[in-house]
N, C-alpha and C positions, 0 to 999 in steps of 0.2 A: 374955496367955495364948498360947502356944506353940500353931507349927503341931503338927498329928499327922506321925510321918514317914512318908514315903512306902512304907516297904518292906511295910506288909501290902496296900495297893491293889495293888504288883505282884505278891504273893503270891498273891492272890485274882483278877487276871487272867491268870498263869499255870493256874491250879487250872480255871478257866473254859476257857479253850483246850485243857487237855487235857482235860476235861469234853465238849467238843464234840467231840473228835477222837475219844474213845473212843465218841462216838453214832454218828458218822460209819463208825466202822471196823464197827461194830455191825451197822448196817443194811446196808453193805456186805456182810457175809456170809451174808446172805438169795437175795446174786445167785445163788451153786455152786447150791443147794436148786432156788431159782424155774427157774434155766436149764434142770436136769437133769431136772424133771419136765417141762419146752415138747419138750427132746429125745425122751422115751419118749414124748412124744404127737405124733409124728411131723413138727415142726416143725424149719426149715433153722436151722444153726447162724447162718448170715449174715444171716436177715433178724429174729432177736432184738434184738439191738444196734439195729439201722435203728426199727424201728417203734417201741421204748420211746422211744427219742430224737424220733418225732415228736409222740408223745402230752403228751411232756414239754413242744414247744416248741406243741402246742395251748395249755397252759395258761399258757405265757409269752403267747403272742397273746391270749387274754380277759383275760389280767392287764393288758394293753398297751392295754386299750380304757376302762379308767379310770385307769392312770397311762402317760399318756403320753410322760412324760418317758424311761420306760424305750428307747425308742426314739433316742432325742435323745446319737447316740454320735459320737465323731471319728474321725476316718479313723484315725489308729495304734492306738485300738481297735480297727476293725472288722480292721486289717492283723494286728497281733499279734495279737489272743485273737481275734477272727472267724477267719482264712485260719490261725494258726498253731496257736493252740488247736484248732480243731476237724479241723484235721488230725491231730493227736495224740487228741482223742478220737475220730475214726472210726477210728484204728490199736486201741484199746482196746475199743473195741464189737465187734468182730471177733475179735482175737487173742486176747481173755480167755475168749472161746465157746470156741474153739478149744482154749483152755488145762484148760479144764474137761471139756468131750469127750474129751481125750486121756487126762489125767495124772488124772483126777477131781478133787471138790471142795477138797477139802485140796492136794492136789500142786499145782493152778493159783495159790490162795493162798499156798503157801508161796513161791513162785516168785516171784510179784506182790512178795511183801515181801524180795526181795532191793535191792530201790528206794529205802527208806530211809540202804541204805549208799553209793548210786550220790547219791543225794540231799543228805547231809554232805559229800561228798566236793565235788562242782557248786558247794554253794553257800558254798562257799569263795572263787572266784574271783569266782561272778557274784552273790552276794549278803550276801558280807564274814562268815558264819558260823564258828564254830570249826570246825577239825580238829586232832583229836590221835590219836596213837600207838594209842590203847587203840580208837579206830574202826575202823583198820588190822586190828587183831588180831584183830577181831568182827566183820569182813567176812566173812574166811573163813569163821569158826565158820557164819557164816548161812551162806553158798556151799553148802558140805558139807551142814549141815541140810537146805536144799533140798532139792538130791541123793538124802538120805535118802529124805525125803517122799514124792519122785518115785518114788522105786526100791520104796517100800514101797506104795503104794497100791493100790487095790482099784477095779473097777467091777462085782465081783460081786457077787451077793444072799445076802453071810453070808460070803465066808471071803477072805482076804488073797491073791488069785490073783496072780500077776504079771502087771502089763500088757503086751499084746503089743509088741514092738518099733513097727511102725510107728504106731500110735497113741501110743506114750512120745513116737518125735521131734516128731507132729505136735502132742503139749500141750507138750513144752518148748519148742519153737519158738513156738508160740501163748502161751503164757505167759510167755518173754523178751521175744518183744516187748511184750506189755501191760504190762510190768515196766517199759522204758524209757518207754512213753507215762505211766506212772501218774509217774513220775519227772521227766518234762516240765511236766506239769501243775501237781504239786505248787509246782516252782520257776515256773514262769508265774504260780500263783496268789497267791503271796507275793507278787509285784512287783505282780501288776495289780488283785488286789481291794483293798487299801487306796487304788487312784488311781481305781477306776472302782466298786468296790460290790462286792455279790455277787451281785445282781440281773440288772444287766449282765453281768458275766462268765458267770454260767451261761447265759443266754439265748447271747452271743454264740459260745461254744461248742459250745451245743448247736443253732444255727443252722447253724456254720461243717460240725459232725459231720455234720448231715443231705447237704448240698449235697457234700460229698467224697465219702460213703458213696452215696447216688443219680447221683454219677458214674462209680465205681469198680466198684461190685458187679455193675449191669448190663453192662460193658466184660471185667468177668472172668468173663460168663457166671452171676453169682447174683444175677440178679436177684430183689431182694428181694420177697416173697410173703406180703401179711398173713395172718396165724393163722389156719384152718381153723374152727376151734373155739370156742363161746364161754367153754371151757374156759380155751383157750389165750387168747383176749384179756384175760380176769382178770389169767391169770398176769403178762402182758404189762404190763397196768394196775401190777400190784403192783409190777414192775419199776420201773418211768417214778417211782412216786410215790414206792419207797425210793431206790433204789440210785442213781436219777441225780436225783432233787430234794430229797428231804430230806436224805439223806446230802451233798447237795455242799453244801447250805446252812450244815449242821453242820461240815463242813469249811472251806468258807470263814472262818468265823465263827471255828475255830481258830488260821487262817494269821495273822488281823487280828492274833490275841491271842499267839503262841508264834512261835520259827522253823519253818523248814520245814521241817527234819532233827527236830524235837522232836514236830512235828503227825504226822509220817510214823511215828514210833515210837509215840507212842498211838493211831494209827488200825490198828496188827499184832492187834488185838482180832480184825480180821475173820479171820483162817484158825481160830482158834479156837472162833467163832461159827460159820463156814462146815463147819469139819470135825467138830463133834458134830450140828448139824443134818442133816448128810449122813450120819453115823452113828446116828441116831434115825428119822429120814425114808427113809434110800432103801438101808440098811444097808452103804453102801460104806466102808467099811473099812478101817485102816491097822496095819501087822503093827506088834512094836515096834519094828523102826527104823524104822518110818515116823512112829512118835508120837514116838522120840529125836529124830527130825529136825525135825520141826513144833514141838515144845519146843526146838531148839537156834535156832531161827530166831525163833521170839518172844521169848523170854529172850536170844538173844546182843544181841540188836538194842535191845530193851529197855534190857537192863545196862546196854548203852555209852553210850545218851544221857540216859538218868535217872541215873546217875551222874555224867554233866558236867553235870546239870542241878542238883544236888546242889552242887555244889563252886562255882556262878555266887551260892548265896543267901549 
C-alpha cells in the first residue's frame, strides 16, 4: 500500500496559517474602536499601550506559577526577543496611538500595512523568502493607497472633514513608525517562535515592551497614568486579552505554518475590520478616495502574495 502524498498535508497547513492570520488581523482591528473610545474618555494616548501590555504580562505571571518552565529562557532569547523585541513592541504601543489619534482608525491601518511590502522585501536576504517584480509594482500601488486613506479620512461625527494639518503629520509619523516595528516583529517572529514557542516569545516581548516603555515615557515627561475610570479599565482589559494576547498567539501560530510576507498579507483583514467598526461605532468616516485608498492597500498587497502563493502549488 502506497504512502498518501504529501501535497494536501501542506495544503491544509498553509489554509491553517492563513486561517490564523486572518484571526489575528481580525482582532487586531478592535485596537482603532477600543483606543478611540479610551481617547473620548479622556485617557493619555501614551499610557494605553503601557498598562494593556502589563495586564497581559499579569497573566503571563499566574500562567508562570503552574508552568514553570515558561520562565526557563537563554540568554540570546532574553538578548534578541526580550531587549530587541520589546523594543520594537514599545516603539508600537506608542506610535500606533498616535497613528490612530492623528489620521483616524482607517488611516493608521492603512499605514500599518504598508509592512507587508517592507516585509517580502527583508525577508529576502534575512530569511531566504521570494521576491519578484510584481511585489515591486504593488508596493507603490499600497504607498499611494495609503496616502489616499490618509488624505481622505475623518474624525468628525458624520461627514468626510479634512484632517487638520498638524494632526495628519502627527498620525503618519505615528503610524510609520508602528509600520516599521509591526514589520520587525513580524521578521523576529518567523525566526524565533519555531526555536523558542509562542509562549515564550510573547511573554519575552511583552516583558522586554514593559521595561523600555517605564523607562522612556517617564524621561519624556509621560508618565504613564492608569485609567481613571472603570470604564476605562474594561476597555483596557479588552485590549490586553484581544489585540496583544489572542491576536499575537493567532499569529504566532501563523508564522510556525506560512512565511512571513504570506502571514503579513492575511493579517491586512485588520484596516478592514478596523475601518467599518469605526464607521458603525464612532461614525468616522472615509470620503471615496479614502475607501479607493484603503481598497488599494488591501487588494494590492493581497494580489501580490496570494498570487505567488498560487504559482508555489
Amino acid at each position: 500500500m502506497t504512502a498518501a502524498p504529501p501535497a494536501p498535508t501542506a495544503r491544509a497547513r498553509r489554509l491553517a496559517g492563513y486561517l490564523f492570520a486572518l484571526a489575528a488581523g481580525a482582532i487586531w482591528g478592535t485596537t482603532g474602536p477600543l483606543s478611540t473610545a479610551l481617547y473620548r474618555a479622556g485617557e493619555a494616548i501614551t499610557g494605553i499601550g503601557f498598562w494593556r501590555l502589563v495586564i497581559g504580562l499579569l497573566g503571563f505571571l499566574a500562567y508562570g506559577l503552574f508552568r514553570p518552565q515558561l520562565f526557563r529562557i537563554d540568554r540570546k532569547a532574553w538578548l534578541l526577543v526580550g531587549l530587541g523585541g520589546g523594543a520594537l513592541v514599545a516603539l508600537f504601543e506608542v506610535a500606533y496611538q498616535f497613528g490612530i489619534a492623528g489620521t483616524g482608525v482607517a488611516g493608521a491601518a492603512a499605514l500599518l500595512y504598508i509592512a507587508p511590502v517592507l516585509v517580502a522585501i527583508l525577508a529576502k536576504p534575512l530569511l531566504g523568502e521570494q521576491l519578484t517584480a510584481l511585489r515591486i509594482v504593488l508596493a507603490f500601488v499600497v504607498m499611494a493607497g495609503a496616502a489616499l486613506t490618509v488624505q481622505g479620512g475623518s474624525h468628525g461625527a458624520g461627514g468626510a472633514s479634512a484632517i487638520p494639518l498638524p494632526s495628519l503629520i502627527q498620525g503618519v509619523a505615528g503610524g510609520l513608525l508602528a509600520m516599521l516595528s509591526f514589520a520587525g516583529t513580524t521578521l523576529l517572529a518567523r525566526y524565533a517562535v519555531p526555536r523558542y514557542g509562542a509562549t515564550q516569545v510573547l511573554f519575552l516581548e511583552i516583558l522586554g515592551g514593559i521595561v523600555v516603555l517605564a523607562i522612556v515615557l517617564p524621561s519624556t515627561g509621560h508618565t504613564p497614568l492608569p485609567p481613571h475610570t472603570m470604564g476605562a479599565w474594561i476597555y483596557v482589559l479588552l485590549l490586553s486579552l484581544g489585540s496583544v494576547l489572542a491576536a499575537n498567539f493567532f499569529f504566532f501560530a501563523a508564522v510556525k505554518r506560512i512565511d512571513a510576507a504570506l502571514t503579513s498579507v492575511a493579517a491586512t483583514i485588520e484596516p478592514v475590520v478596523g475601518a467599518l467598526l469605526a464607521l458603525l461605532l464612532f461614525k468616522q468616516e472615509l470620503s471615496p478616495l479614502g475607501w479607493l485608498g484603503l481598497t488599494m492597500v488591501v487588494g494590492g498587497v493581497a494580489t501580490s502574495y496570494l498570487s505567488e502563493a498560487k504559482t508555489e502549488e
